[in-house]
N, C-alpha and C positions, 0 to 999 in steps of 0.2 A: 629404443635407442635411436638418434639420429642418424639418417640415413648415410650422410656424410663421413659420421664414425663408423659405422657400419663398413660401408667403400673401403675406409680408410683401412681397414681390420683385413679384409679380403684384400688388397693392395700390399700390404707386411706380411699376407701370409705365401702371397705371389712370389715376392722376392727374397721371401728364404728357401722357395723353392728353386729359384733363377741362381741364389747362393751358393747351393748346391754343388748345380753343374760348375760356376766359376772353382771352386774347390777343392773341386775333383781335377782339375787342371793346375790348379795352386801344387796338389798335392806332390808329382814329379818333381817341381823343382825344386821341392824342399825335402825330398828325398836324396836327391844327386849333391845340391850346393852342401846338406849337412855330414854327406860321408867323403864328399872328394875336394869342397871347396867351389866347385865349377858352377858358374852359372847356363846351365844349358838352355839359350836360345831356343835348342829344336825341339823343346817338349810338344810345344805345337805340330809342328810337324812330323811328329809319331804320331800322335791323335790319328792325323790323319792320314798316314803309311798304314798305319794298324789300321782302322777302317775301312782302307783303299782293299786290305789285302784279304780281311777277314770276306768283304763284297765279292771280289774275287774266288775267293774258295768255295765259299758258298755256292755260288753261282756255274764254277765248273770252267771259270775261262780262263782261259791258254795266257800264262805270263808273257808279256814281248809280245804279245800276236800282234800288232802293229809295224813292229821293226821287223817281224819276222814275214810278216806278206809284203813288205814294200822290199826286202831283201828278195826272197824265194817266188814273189808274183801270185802267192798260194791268199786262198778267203777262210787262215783257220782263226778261228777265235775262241770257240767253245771245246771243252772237250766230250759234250753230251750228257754228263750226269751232272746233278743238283746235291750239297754234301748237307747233312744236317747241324743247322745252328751249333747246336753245343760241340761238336765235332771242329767243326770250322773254327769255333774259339780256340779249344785244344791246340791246333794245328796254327792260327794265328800267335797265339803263345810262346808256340816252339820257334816260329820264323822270330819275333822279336828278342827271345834268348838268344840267336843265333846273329840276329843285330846288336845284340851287347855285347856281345864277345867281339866281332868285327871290331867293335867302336874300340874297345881300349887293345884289341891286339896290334890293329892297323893304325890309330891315331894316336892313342892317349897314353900308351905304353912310350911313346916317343917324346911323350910332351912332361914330362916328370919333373918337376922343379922350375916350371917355367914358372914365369910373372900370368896372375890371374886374367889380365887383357890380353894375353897370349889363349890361354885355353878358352876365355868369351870367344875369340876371334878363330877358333878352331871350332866352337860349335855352330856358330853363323855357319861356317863353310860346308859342315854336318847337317843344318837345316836346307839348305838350297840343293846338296846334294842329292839328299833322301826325296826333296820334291821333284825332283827330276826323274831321278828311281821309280817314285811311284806313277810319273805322268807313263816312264815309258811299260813300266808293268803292267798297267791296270788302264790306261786311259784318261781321259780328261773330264769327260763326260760327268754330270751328275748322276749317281747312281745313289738308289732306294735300298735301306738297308731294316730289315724285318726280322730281330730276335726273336720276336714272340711277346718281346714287351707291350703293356697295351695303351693303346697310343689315343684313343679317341671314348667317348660313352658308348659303353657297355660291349668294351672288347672282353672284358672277363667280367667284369661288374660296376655298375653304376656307382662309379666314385670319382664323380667327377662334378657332381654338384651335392652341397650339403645343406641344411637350414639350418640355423640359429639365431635367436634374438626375430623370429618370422623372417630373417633377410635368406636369402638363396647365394649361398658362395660357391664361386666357380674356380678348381682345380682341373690344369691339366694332368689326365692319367701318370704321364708319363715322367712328369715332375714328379709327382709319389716314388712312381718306382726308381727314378733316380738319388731321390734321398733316404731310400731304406737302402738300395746299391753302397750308397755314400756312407751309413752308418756301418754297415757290416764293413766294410770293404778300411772305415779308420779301426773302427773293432779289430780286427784282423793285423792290420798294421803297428798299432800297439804292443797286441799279443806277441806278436814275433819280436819287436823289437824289447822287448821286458824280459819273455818267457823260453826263448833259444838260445843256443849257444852259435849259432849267426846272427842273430838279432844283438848279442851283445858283442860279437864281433864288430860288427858294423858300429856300432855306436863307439866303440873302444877309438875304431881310425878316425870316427865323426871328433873325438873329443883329442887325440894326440895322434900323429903317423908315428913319427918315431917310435913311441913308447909302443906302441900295436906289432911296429915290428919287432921291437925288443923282445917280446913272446910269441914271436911264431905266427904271428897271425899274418896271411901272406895278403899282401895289398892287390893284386890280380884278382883275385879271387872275387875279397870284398865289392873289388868296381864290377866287375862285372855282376857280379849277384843285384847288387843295388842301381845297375842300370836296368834289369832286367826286370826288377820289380817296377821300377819308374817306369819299363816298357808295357808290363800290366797294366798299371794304373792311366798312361796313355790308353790302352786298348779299352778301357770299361769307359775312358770320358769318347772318345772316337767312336763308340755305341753311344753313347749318352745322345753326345749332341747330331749324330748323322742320323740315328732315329728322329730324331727332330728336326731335323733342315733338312736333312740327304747329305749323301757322303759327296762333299765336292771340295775345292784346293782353296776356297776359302776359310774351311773348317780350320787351315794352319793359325789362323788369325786370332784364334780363339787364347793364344798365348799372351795375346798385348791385356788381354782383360785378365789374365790372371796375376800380373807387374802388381799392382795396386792393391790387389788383395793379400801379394808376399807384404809388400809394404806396410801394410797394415799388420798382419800377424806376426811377420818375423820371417827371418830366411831361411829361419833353424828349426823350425817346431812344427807338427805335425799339427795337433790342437790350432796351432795359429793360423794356417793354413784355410782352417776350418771357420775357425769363427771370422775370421778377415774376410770369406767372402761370404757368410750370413749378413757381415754388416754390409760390405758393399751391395750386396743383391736389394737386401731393404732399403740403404739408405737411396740408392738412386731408383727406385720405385716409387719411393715417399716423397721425396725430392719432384720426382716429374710430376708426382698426383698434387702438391701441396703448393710449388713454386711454378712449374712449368709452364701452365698456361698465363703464368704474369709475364714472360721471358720470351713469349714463341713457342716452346716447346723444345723437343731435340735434347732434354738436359741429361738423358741416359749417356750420350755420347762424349760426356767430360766430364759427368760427379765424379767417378770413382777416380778421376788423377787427379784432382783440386782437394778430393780426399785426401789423398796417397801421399801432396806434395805438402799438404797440415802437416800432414804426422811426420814427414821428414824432418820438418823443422826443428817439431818439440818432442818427437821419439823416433831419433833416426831407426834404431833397433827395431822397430815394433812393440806390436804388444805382448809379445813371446819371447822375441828373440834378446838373444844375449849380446849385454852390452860391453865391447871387446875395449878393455884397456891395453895401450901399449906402453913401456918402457921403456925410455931411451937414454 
């Protein structure tokens, strides 16, 4: 085969690995927008609160230890012991249950009946918040975050280059393990939401509030359960990509690349979530290998909204999502 097709092959298999991670970040806000309506802004910014905190625990250091020696004039930072990964997740877990409830006991519980640019504009103020939180919690600093995933050749096995067709393709480690994460993790999401009697809860207030509350099904409950899952889902992409880059306060950013991939699948759909950023990951990988160098380069940095703004045109909804008639 031509070398060229070859590239090309190993280039489309790159960006449904880069898919992935977009994905895994799609996936929150089509958790929260399809049970509560809200478009939550801060999904980014849990990513990286979860990250910030799970580094944190891991680690052993003392929450506030910076407001707390520029108060007290003390140099405490650590508290001497190292927690193990899966423990620290556990424990990461619990803090972000404990941020969903916050959210709708303290914000959202107040905001009930508003107009949708009212609750957009309460989670902006939720996103800045939280990054505050986490600069004075944890620090600013870059910090290295190491589950154990394997991040380079032959941290657990050489699977990181392959051969085919005599060519040698190169996978990073960790791309792998983020879309078998990725697989289990819609797997799982599914299940719950087909197979429980919270899963069909939630979908009951996704599809009417009224009627959800006409049997009992208490709307407290539902938000918060469903912010709390959204706050998971934050926590495995907040692993994902600070395994990747390091946990730092640009990881919030990671939210603008997931706009375009809702765009594309849908606001509503889980599946759309997914496949939206298979296509974006390949299509602006294929795009920079195919057009970029006619262009300058740089074309990673705008396919995916020249994408996002096509489909708005000729399918506002998505490729998922549901196309909402109104009656008037």
């Amino acid at each position: 085969m031509p070398e060229q097709l070859l590239f090309a092959m190993e280039v489309t298999l790159n960006g449904l690995m880069a898919g992935v991670l977009y994905a895994l970040v799609a996936l929150g806000f089509v958790l929260i927008f399809k049970a509560s309506g809200i478009f939550n802004y801060a999904q980014g910014v849990m990513a990286l609160f979860a990250a910030l905190t799970l580094v944190g625990i891991m680690e052993g250091q003392v929450p506030f230890s910076h407001l707390i020696n520029a108060i007290f004039g003390t140099e405490i930072h650590h508290f001497g012991w190292h927690v193990p990964a899966l423990l620290a997740i556990i424990l990461t877990i619990g803090v972000m249950v404990v941020f969903a409830w916050a959210v709708q006991r303290f914000i959202f519980r107040h905001l009930v009946n508003q107009e949708p640019i009212i609750l957009f504009m309460a989670t902006i103020g939720l996103a800045f918040f939280l990054e505050g939180v986490g600069d004075l919690m944890w620090g600013a600093d870059i910090k290295k975050l190491d589950v154990g995933l394997p991040q380079g050749i032959n941290d657990w096995i050489d699977i990181t280059t392959f051969e085919a067709f005599g060519y040698g393709f190169f996978i990073d480690n960790l791309d792998i393990s983020a879309t078998i994460v990725a697989i289990i993790l819609v797997a799982a999401l599914i299940t719950f939401s087909q197979y429980t009697k919270q899963g069909r809860a939630l979908r009951a207030v996704a599809d009417d509030h009224q009627a959800a509350l006409s049997v009992g099904i208490s709307l407290n409950y539902i938000w918060i359960l469903v912010w709390s899952i959204a706050g998971f889902v934050a926590l495995v992409a907040g692993i994902m990509w600070g395994a990747k880059s390091g946990v730092q306060f640009s990881l919030s950013l990671i939210a603008l690349k997931a706009l375009p991939v809702l765009m594309l699948g849908g606001f509503t759909s889980i599946p759309g979530a997914i496949v939206g950023g298979l296509i974006i990951g390949v299509g602006e990988k294929l795009f920079e290998f195919l057009i970029g160098p006619m262009v300058g380069g740089a074309t990673e940095n705008w396919f995916a909204y020249v994408l996002a703004l096509v489909f708005l045109v000729f399918r506002p909804q998505g490729l998922f999502g549901e196309k909402i008639i109104e009656r008037v």
